[in-house]
C-alpha positions in Angstrom: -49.0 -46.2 36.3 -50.1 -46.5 39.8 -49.9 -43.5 42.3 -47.2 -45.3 44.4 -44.7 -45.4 41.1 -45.6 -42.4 40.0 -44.4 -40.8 43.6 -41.0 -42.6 43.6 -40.0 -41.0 39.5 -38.4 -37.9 40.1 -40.1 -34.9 39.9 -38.7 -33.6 36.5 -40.2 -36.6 34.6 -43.6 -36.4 36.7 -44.1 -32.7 35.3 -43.3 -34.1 31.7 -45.9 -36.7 32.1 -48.3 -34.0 33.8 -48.6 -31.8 31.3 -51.2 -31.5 28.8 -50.9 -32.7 25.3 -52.1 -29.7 23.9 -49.1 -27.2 24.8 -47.5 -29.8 22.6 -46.0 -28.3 19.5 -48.3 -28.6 16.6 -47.0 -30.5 13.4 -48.1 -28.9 10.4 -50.7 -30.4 8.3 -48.8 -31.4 5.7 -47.0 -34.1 7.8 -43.3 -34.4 7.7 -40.4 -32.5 5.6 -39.8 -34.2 2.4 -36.2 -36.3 2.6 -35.0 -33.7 -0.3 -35.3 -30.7 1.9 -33.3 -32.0 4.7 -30.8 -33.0 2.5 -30.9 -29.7 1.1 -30.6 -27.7 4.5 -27.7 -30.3 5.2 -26.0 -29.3 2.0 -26.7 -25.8 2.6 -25.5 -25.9 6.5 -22.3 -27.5 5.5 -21.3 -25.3 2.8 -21.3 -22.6 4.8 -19.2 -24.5 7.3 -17.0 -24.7 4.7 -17.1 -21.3 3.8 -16.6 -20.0 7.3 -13.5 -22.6 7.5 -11.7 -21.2 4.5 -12.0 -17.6 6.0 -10.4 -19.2 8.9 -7.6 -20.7 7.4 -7.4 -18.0 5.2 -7.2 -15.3 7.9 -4.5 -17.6 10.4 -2.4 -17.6 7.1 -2.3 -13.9 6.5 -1.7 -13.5 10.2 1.3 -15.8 10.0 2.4 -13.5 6.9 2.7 -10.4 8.8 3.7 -11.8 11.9 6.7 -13.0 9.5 7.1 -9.9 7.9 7.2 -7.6 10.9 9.5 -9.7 12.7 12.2 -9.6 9.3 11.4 -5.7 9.2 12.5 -5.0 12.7 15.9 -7.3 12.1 16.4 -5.1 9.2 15.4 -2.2 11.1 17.7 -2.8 13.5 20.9 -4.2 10.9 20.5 -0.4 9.3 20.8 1.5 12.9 23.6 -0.6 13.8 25.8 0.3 10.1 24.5 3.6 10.2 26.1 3.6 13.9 29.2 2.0 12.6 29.7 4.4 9.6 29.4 7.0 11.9 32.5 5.5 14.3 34.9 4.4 10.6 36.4 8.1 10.4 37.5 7.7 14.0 38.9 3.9 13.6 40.9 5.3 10.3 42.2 8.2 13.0 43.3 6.2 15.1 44.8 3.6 13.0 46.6 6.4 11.9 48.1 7.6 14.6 49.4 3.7 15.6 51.1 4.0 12.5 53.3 7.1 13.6 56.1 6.8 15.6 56.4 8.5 19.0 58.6 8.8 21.7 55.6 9.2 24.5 54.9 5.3 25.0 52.3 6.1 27.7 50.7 8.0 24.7 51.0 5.3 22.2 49.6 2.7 25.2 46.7 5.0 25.7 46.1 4.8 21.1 46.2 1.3 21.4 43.6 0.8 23.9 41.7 3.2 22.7 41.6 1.2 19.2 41.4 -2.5 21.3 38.4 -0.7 23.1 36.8 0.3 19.4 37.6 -3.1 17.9 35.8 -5.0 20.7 32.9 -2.3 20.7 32.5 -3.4 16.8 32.7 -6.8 17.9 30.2 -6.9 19.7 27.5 -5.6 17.5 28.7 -8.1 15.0 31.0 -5.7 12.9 33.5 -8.0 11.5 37.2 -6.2 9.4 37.5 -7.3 5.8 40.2 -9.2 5.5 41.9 -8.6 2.2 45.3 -8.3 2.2 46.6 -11.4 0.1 43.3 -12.4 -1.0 41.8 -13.0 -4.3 39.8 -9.5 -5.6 36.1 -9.8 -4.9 34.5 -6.8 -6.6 31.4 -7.5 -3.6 34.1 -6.8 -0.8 36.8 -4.7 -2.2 37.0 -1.4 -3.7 39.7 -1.9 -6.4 41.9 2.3 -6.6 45.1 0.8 -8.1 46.8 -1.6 -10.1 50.1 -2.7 -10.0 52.2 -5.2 -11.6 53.9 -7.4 -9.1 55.3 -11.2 -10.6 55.6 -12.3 -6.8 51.8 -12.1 -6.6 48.9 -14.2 -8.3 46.3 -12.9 -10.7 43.7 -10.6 -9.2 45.4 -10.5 -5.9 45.0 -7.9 -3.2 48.4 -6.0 -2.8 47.7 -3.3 -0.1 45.5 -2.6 1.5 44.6 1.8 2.1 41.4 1.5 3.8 40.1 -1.5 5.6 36.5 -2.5 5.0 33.8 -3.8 7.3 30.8 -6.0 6.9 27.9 -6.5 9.2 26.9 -9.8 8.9 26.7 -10.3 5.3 25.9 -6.5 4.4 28.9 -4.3 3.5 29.4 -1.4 5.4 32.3 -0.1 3.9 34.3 -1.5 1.0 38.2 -2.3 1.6 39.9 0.2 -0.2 42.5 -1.8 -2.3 45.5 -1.8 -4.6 45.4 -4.8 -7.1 48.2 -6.9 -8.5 48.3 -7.7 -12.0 
């Protein structure tokens, strides 16, 4: 290469051809690797990839578990506060269901009962407290807390009569069972 090409390479390539061949690395003196021990080390290097994979998929997995698990604890967490809540409130909607049953001759004090109880009904509403409805309905030993029987020909087979105490479900868990008389 004449000194005129050699100034118009760039500098990085003139430093590779300026330097000495000893600083080259040495190859050992038994010449190259064998084909079997590359093959080997490939092996080798990609079992380990594999291992390391599995751990991966392994650990994303168990993270997805609990991330699953955690998130149905706390709606079950929070399903118990709320019927624990409600339970607390039932003596106080049986009070007052009461006293709309009695007559009175105050009818700003019957007014005030009733929105009282509208106010309680809507409060249970709104955290998803649904009534029982069982008057007229067939018995269902999951809902209904059977305390009588009675033998009535005007009514079907297993059929709720009265009703003494109404029951209440959050979502699909019972709070309180509807305390029933049964026909037949």
């Amino acid at each position: 290469m004449s000194k005129k090409e050699k100034d118009q390479q760039p500098r990085e390539e003139q430093a590779v051809e300026e330097t000495p061949q000893a600083e080259a690395p040495q190859a050992s003196t038994e010449g190259p690797a064998p084909q079997e021990d590359r093959v080997d080390e490939a092996e080798r290097w990609k079992a380990a990839v594999a291992e390391q994979e599995d751990k991966f998929l392994r650990l994303c997995a168990e993270y997805d578990n609990f991330r699953k698990r955690t998130q149905k604890e706390k709606e079950s967490i929070y399903a118990d506060a709320t019927a624990k809540a409600v339970s607390a409130l039932l003596p106080v909607y049986d009070n007052l269901e009461r006293a709309l049953k009695q007559e009175t001759a105050d009818e700003a004090y019957k007014k005030g009962v009733e929105m009282t109880m509208a106010g309680l009904r809507k409060a249970f509403e709104s955290l998803g407290v649904t009534e029982i409805d069982a008057a007229g309905q067939s018995f269902d030993p999951n809902i209904h807390n059977a305390v009588m029987h009675v033998e009535d020909e005007a009514l079907g087979e297993s059929t709720v009569a009265e009703v003494f105490q109404a029951g209440f479900m959050l979502g699909e868990k019972v709070i309180r069972f509807a305390m029933v008389k049964v026909a037949n």
